[in-house]
KOLMAR-43087 format. One line per 4 residues: number of its first residue (from 1); their letters; for each residue y negated, x, z negated of C-alpha. Coordinates in pm, 1 decimal, decimal comma. Layout:
BEGIN
NUM	a	Y X Z  ... .
This chain:
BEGIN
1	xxxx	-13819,1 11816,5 -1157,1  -13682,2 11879,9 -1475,7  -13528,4 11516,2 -1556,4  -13429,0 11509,6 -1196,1 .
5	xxxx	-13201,3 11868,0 -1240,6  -13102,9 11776,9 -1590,1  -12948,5 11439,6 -1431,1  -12792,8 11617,5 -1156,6 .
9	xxxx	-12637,0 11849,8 -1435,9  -12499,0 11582,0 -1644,9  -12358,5 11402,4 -1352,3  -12201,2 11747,7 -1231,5 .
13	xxxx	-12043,4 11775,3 -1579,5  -11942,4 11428,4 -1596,7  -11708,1 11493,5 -1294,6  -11572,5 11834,5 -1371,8 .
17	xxxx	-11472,6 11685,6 -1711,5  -11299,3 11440,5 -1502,7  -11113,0 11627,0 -1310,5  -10992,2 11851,2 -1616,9 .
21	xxxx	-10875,9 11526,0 -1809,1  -10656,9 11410,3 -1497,2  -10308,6 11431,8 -1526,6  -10150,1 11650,6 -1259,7 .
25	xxxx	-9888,1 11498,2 -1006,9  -9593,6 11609,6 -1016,7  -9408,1 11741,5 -662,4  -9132,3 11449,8 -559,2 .
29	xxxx	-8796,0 11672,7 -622,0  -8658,3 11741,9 -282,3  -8349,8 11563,0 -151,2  -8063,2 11769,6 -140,7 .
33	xxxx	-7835,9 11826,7 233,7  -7539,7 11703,8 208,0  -7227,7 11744,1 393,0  -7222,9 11457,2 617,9 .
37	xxxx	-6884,9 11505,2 798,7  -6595,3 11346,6 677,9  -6747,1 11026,8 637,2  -6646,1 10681,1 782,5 .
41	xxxx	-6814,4 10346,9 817,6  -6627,4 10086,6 596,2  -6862,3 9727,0 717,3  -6927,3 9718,6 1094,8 .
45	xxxx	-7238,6 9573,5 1024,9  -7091,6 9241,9 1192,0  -6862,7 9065,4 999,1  -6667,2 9112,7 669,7 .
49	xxxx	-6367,1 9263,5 798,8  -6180,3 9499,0 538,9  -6379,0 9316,5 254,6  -6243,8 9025,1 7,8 .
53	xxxx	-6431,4 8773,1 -177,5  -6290,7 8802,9 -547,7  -6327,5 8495,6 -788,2  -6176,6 8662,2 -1042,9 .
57	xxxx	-6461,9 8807,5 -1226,1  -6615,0 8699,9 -1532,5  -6984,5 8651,8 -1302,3  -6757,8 8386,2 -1140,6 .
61	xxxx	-6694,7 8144,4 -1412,8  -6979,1 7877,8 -1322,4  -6762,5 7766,8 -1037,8  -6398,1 7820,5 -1253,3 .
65	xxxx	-6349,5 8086,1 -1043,0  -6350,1 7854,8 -734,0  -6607,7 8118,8 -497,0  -6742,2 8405,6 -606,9 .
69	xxxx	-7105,6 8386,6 -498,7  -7184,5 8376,0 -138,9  -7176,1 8712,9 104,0  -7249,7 8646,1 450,4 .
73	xxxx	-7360,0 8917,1 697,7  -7727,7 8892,2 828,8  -7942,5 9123,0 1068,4  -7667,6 9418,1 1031,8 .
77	xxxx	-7623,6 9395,6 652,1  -7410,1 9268,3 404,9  -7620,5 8974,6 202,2  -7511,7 8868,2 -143,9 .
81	xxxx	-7659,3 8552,7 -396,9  -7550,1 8324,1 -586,5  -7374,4 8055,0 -449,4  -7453,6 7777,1 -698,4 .
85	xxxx	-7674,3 7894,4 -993,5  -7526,6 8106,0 -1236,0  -7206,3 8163,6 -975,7  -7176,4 8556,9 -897,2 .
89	xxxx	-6871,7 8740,7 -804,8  -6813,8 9057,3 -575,2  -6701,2 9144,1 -247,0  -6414,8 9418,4 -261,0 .
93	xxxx	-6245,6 9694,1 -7,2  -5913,9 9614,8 97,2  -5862,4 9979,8 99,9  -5819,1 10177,9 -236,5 .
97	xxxx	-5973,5 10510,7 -275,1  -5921,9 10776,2 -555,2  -6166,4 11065,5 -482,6  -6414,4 10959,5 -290,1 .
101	xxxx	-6764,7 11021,2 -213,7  -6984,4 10639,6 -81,9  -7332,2 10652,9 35,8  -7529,8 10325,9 156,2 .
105	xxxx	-7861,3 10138,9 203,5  -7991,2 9893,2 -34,9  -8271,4 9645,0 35,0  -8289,1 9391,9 -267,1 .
109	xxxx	-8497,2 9146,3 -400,1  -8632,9 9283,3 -759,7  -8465,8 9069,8 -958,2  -8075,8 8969,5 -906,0 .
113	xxxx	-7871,1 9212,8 -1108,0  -7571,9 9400,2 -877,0  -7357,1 9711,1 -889,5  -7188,8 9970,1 -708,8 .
117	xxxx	-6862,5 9944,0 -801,2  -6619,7 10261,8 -807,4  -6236,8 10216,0 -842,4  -6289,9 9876,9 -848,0 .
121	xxxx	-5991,9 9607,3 -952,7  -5957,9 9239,8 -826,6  -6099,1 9144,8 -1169,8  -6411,8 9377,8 -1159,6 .
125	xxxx	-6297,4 9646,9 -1366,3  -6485,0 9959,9 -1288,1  -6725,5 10248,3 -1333,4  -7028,4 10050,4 -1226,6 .
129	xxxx	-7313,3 10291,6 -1081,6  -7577,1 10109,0 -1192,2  -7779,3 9843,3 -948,9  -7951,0 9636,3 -1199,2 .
133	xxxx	-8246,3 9614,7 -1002,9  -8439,0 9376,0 -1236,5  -8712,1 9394,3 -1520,5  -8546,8 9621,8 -1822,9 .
137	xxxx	-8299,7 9730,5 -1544,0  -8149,9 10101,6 -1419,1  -8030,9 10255,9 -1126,8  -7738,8 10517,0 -1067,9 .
141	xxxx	-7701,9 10488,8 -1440,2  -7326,2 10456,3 -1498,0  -7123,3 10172,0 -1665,6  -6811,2 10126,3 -1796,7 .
145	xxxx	-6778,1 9756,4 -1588,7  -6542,8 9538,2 -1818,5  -6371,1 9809,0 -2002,5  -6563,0 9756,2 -2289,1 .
149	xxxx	-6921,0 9882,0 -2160,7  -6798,7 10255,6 -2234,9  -6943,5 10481,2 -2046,0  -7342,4 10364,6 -2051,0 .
153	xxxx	-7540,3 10647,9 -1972,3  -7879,5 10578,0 -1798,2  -8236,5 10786,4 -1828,9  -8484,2 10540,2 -1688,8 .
157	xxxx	-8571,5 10166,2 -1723,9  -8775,9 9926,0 -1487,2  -9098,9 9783,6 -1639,6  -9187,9 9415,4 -1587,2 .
161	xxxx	-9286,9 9587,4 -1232,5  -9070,8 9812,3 -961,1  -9308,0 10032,8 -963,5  -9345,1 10114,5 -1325,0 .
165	xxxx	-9023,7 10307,9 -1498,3  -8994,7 10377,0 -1855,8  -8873,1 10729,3 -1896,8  -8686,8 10801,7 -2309,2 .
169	xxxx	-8915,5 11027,8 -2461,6  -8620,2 11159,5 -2641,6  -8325,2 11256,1 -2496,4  -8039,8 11479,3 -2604,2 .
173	xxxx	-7953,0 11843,7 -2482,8  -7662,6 11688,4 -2295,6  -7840,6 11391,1 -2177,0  -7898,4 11418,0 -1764,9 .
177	xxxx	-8292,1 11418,1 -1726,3  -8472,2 11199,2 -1478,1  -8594,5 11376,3 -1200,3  -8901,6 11174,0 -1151,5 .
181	xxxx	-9182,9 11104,9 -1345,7  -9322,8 10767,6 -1451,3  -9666,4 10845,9 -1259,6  -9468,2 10975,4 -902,9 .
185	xxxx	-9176,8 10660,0 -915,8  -9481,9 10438,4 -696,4  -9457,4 10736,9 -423,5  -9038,6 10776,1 -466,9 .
189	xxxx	-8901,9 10470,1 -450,8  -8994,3 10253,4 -158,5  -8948,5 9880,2 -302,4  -8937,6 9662,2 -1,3 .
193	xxxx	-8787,2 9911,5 189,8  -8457,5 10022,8 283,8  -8349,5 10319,9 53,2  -8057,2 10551,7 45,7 .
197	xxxx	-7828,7 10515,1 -273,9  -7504,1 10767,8 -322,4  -7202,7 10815,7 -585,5  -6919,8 11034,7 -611,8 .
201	xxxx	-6602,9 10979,2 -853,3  -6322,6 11268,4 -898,2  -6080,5 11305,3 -1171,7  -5968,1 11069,4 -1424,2 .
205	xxxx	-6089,0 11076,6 -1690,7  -6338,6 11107,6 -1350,1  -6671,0 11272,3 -1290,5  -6915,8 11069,4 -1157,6 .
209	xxxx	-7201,3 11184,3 -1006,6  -7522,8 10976,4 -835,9  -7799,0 11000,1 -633,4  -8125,4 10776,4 -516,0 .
213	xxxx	-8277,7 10910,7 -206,2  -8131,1 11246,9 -185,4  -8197,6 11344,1 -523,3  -7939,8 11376,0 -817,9 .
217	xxxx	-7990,6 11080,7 -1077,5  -7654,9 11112,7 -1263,7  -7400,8 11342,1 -1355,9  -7161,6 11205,5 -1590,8 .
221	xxxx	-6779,1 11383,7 -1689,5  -6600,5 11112,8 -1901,9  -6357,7 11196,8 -2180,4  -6062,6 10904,1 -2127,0 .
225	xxxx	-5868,7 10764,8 -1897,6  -5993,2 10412,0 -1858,9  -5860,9 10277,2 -1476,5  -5620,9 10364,0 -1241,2 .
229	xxxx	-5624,1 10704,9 -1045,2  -5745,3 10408,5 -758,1  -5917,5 10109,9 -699,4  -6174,7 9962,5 -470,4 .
233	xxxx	-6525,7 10002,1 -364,8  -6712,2 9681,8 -446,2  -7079,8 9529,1 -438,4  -7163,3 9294,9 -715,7 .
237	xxxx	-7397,4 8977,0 -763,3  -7414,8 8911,3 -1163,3  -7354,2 8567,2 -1274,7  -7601,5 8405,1 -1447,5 .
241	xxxx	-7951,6 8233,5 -1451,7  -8012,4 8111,1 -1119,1  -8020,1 8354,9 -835,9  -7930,5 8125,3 -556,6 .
245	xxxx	-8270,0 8223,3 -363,9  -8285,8 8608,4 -393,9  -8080,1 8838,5 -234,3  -7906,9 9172,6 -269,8 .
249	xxxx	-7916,4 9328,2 98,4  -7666,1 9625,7 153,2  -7601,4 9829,0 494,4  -7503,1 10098,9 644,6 .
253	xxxx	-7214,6 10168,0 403,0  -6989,2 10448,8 455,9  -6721,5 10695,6 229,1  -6595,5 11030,2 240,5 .
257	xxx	-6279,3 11071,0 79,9  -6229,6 11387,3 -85,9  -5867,8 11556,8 -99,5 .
């Protein structure tokens, strides 16, 4: 019997050492409620209407600035790609906006690199929230879009995988943390799934603020005046490599403009 209990004992062990060496989970950070009045639909989820094709962008140079990658609408979403390899571009609101808060769905293939672009000119210069949804890529980080890459703030990377992050082990006191760990990101972020993205601009020099799913990714108070007080809302498709058969999938797209 001995042998027997002094297995039984080891095994026990065994498992309560496991379970003290295991990592605990982290709690996803809850979304936050937001304020949802106010806010108006800018794509119909039918056609284009309201939206331009710009050529002007540097992403559209493989075509000398001929198209500027293909946007179609498909299954109640606006669908973006490159129209011939390397060919990108962005699709622009008519309408300018100043302050404004825009909130939408994204559904993208991992691997195209696009953008949320805020105050957005013809030429696609911007403050880019960040929808570089590719290997080494961010999202809701903020760039400076054209104007010299200034701001880049960002506090997570994708992996070779979109469900692995890379998280900066060092950050500075005024860096904005990321809100979710390495380990939870598989449980956060649906990939393959429609997921909520959100950005706010006020000021200028502007405060910029973003969100993934609810929860704050981004808050960002520049120190110059780099754009107009106005500009456009815009979705991007980066030129380059050949991304003529994935897809950036956007819906649901709506602003509040704040007075």
């Amino acid at each position: 019997m001995r042998p027997r209990f002094a297995l039984a004992a080891l095994t026990l062990a065994a498992g309560l050492s496991t379970f003290a060496l295991a990592a605990p989970r982290l709690e996803l950070p809850a979304p936050e409620k937001f304020d949802n009045t106010g806010f108006v639909p800018i794509f119909d989820g039918k056609t284009l209407d309201g939206w331009t094709v710009s050529t002007k962008t540097g992403h559209s140079g493989a075509s000398k600035h001929k198209s500027g990658g293909k946007w179609v609408v498909e299954n109640g979403a606006i669908v973006g790609s490159q129209d011939i390899p390397g060919n990108g571009g962005i699709v622009i609101t008519e309408k300018q906006y100043g302050d404004f808060e825009v909130a939408l769905e994204m559904n993208n293939d991992f691997g195209p690199d696009s953008g949320l672009f805020l105050r957005c000119t013809d030429t696609g210069k911007c403050y880019q929230a960040m929808i570089d949804y590719h290997a080494n890529g961010n999202l809701m980080g903020i760039y400076g879009e054209g104007i010299g890459g200034k701001p880049h703030v960002r506090n997570f990377d994708f992996a070779a995988k979109v469900t692995d992050i890379i998280v900066p082990s060092k950050q500075g006191p005024s860096d904005f943390k990321c809100p979710v760990s390495p380990a939870d990101w598989p449980q956060f972020w649906k990939a393959g799934e429609w997921n909520e993205l959100r950005a706010r601009i006020v000021g200028n020099p502007p405060e910029i603020t973003t969100w993934i799913k609810g929860v704050k990714f981004m808050q960002y108070k520049d120190t110059e005046k780099r754009l107009s007080d106005t500009g456009g809302i815009a979705l991007q498709v980066h030129g380059g490599g050949d991304y003529t058969k994935q897809f950036v999938r956007y819906r649901n797209i709506r602003v509040k403009e704040l007075k």
